[in-house]
TORKOL-4160 file (C-alpha; in steps of 0.2 Angstrom, whole numbers, padded with zeros to 4 digits, m for minus):
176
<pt num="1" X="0002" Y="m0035" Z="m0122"/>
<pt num="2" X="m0007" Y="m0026" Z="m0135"/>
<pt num="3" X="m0025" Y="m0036" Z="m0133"/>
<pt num="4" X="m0023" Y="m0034" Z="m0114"/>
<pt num="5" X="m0021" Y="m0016" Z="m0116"/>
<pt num="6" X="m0036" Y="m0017" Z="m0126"/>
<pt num="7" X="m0047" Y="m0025" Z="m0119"/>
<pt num="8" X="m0042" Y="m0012" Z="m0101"/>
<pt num="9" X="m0044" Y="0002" Z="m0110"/>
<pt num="10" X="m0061" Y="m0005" Z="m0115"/>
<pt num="11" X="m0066" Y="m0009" Z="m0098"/>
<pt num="12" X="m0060" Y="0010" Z="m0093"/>
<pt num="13" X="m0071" Y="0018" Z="m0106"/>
<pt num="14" X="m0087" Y="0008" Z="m0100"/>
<pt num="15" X="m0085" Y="0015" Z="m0082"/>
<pt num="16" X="m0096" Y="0027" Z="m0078"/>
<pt num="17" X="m0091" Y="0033" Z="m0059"/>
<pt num="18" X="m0081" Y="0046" Z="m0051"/>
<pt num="19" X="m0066" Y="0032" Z="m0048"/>
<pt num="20" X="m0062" Y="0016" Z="m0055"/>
<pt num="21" X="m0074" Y="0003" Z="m0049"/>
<pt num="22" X="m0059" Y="m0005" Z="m0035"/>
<pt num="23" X="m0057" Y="0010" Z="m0028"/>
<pt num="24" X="m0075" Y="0015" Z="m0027"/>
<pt num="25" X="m0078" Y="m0002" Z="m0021"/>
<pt num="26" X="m0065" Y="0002" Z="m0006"/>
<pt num="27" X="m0071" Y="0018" Z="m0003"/>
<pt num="28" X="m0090" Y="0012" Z="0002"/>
<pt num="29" X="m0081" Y="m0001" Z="0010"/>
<pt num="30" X="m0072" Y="0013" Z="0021"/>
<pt num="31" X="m0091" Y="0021" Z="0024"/>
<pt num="32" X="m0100" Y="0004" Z="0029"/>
<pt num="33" X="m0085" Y="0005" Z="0041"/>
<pt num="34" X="m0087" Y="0021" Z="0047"/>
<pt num="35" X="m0106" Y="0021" Z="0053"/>
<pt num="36" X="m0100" Y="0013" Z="0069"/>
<pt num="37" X="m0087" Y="0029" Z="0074"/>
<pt num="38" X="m0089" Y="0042" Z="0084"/>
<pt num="39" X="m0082" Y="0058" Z="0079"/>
<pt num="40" X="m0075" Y="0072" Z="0093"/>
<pt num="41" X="m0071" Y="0087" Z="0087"/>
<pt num="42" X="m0054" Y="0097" Z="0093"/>
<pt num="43" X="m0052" Y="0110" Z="0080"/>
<pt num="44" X="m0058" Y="0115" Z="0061"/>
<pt num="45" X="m0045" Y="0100" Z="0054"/>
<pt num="46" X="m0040" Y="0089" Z="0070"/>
<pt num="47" X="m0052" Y="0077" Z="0077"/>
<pt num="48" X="m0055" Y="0062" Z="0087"/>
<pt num="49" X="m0061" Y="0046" Z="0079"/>
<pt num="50" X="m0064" Y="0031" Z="0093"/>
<pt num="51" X="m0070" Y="0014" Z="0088"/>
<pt num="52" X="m0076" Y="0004" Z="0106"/>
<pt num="53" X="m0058" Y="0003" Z="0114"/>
<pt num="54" X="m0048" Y="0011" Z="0101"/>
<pt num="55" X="m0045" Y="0030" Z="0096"/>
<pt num="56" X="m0037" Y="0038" Z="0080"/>
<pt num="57" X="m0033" Y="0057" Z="0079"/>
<pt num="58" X="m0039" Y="0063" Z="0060"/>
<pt num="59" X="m0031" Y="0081" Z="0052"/>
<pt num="60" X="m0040" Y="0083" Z="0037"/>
<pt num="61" X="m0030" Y="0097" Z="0031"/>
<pt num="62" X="m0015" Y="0087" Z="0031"/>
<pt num="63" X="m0023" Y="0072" Z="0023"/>
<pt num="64" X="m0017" Y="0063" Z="0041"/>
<pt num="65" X="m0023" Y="0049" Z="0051"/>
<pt num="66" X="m0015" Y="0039" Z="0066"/>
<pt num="67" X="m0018" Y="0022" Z="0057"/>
<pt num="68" X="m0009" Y="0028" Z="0043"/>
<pt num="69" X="m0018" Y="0021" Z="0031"/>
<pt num="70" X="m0025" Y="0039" Z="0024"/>
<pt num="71" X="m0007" Y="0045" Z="0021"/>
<pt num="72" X="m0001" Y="0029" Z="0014"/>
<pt num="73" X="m0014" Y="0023" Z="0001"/>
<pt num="74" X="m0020" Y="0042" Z="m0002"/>
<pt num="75" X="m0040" Y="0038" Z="0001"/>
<pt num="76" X="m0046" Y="0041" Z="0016"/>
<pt num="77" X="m0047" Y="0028" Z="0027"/>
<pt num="78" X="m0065" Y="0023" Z="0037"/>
<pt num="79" X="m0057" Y="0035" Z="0052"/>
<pt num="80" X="m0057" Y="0049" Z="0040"/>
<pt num="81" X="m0073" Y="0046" Z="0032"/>
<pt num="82" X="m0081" Y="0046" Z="0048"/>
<pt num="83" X="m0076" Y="0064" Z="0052"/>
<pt num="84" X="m0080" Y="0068" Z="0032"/>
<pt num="85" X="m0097" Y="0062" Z="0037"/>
<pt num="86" X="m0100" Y="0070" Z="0049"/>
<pt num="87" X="m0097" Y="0086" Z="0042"/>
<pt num="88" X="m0104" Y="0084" Z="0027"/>
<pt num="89" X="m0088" Y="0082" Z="0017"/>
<pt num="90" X="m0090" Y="0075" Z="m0002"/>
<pt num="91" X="m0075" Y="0060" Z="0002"/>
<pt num="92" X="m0069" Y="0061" Z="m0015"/>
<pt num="93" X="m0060" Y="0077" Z="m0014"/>
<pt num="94" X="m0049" Y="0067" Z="m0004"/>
<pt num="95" X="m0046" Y="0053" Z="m0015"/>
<pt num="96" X="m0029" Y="0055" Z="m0024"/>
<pt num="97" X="m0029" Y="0059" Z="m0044"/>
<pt num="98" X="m0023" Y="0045" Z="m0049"/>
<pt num="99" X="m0040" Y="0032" Z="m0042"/>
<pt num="100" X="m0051" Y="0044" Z="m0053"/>
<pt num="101" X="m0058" Y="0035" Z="m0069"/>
<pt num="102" X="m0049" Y="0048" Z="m0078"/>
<pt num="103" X="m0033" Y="0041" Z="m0074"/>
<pt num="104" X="m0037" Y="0025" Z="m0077"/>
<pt num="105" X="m0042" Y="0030" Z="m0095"/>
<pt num="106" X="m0026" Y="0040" Z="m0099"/>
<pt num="107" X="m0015" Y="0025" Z="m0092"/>
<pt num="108" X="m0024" Y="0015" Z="m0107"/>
<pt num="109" X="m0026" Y="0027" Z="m0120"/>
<pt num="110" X="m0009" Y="0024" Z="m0131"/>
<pt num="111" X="m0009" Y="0013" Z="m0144"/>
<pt num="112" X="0002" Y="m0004" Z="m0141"/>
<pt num="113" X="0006" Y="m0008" Z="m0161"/>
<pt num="114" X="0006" Y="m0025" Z="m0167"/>
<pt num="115" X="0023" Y="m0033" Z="m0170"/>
<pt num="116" X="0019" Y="m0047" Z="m0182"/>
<pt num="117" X="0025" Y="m0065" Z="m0182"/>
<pt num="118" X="0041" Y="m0067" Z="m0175"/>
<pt num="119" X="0048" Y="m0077" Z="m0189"/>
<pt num="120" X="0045" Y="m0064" Z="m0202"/>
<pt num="121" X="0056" Y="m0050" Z="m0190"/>
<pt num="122" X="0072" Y="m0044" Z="m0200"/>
<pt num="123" X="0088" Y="m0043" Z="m0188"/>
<pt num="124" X="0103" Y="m0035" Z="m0189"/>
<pt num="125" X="0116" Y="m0051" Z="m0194"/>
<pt num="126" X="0125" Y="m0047" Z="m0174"/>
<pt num="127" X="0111" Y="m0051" Z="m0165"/>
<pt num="128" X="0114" Y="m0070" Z="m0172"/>
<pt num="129" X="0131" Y="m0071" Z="m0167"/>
<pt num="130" X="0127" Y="m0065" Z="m0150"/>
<pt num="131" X="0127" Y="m0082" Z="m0137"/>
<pt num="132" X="0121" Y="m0077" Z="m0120"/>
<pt num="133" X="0128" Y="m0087" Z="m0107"/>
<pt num="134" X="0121" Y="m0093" Z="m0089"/>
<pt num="135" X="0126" Y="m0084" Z="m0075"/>
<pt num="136" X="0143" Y="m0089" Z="m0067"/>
<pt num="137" X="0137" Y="m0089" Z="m0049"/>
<pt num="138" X="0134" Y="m0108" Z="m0042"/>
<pt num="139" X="0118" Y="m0108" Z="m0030"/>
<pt num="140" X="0122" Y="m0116" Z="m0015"/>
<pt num="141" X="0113" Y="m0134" Z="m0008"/>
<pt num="142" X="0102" Y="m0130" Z="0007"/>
<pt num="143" X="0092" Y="m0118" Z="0015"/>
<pt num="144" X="0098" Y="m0101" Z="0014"/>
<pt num="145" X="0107" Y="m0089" Z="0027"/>
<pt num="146" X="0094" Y="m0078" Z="0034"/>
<pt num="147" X="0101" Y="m0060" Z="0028"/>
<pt num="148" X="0087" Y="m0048" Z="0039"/>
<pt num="149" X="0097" Y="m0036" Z="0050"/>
<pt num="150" X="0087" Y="m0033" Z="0069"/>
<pt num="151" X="0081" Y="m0017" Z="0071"/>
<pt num="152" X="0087" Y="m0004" Z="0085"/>
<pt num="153" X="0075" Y="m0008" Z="0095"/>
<pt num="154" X="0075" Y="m0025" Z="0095"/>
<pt num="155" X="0088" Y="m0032" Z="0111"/>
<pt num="156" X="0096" Y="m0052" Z="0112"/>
<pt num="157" X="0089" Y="m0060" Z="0128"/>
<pt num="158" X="0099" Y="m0055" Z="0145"/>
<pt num="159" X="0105" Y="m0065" Z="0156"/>
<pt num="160" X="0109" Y="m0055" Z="0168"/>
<pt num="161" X="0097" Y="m0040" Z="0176"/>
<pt num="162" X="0110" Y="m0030" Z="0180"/>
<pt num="163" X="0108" Y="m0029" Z="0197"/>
<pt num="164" X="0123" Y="m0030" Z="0210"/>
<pt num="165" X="0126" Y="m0051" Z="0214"/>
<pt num="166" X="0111" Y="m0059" Z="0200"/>
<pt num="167" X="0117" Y="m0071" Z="0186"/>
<pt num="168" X="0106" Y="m0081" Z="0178"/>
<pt num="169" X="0106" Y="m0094" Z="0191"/>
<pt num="170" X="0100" Y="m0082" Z="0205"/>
<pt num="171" X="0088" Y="m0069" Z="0196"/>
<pt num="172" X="0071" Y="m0074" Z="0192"/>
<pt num="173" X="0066" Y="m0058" Z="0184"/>
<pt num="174" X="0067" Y="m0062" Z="0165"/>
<pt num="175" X="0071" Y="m0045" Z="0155"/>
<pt num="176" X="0070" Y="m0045" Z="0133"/>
């Protein structure tokens, strides 16, 4: 742990862009993306992004896009950059804290100690009396029961449509 840390916090202090080199790496990724939009306009913050057959609505004051991947991950997405573009927006305002080389440097910056050889370790005379046992529970033979609940708006299959007289013998319409 100690020489990982060291060796990250190393890697952090040789980086010399705005945000650590993943995330710039993702962020051009959105751009190169992006150069294939077309951006429509509503108002000052909402606008229109549509890609061929697709559209996504952009609210750059709410940090907002329809594919959600701008709200979730924090960095705008290639929708967003698009609009940013556009207007002539620097993307990294947008970017959360927290991708910023800064960041990655202060995550790195404490001291792991060393802890010596193991052997060498003084212990309390209790913590060789302690005897940890294996868990009680048995694991059962087989494949196991499949826990995952169905969503609301997941339905079993009908067999009936409802209509007056059909059964599943009569109706042809097949309903979810």
């Amino acid at each position: 742990m100690q020489e990982w840390t060291y060796n990250n916090r190393k890697e952090a202090q040789k980086c010399t862009t705005r945000l650590t080199p993943s995330s710039e790496k993702k962020l051009i990724g959105n751009y190169v993306q992006s150069l294939r939009l077309t951006v429509k306009p509503a108002n000052q913050n909402l606008f229109e992004v549509i890609d061929e057959d697709r559209t996504r609505i952009v609210n750059l004051k709410e940090k907002t896009c329809t594919c959600n991947r701008f709200q979730k991950d924090e960095m705008p997405c290639n929708h967003a950059v698009a609009v940013m573009k556009d207007l002539n927006i620097n993307t990294y305002n947008y970017c959360a804290q927290y991708y910023t080389s800064k960041a990655w440097l202060q995550t790195y910056e404490e001291t792991v100690y060393p802890v010596g050889n193991v052997r060498e370790w003084e212990l309390p005379d209790f913590f060789e009396e302690i005897i940890v046992l294996s868990p009680k529970e048995r694991i059962k033979s087989g494949r196991p029961r499949k826990r995952r609940m169905a969503a609301a708006w997941e339905t079993k299959k009908q067999n009936k449509c409802g209509q007056k007289g059909h059964n599943k013998k009569t109706c042809r319409r097949i309903t979810a």
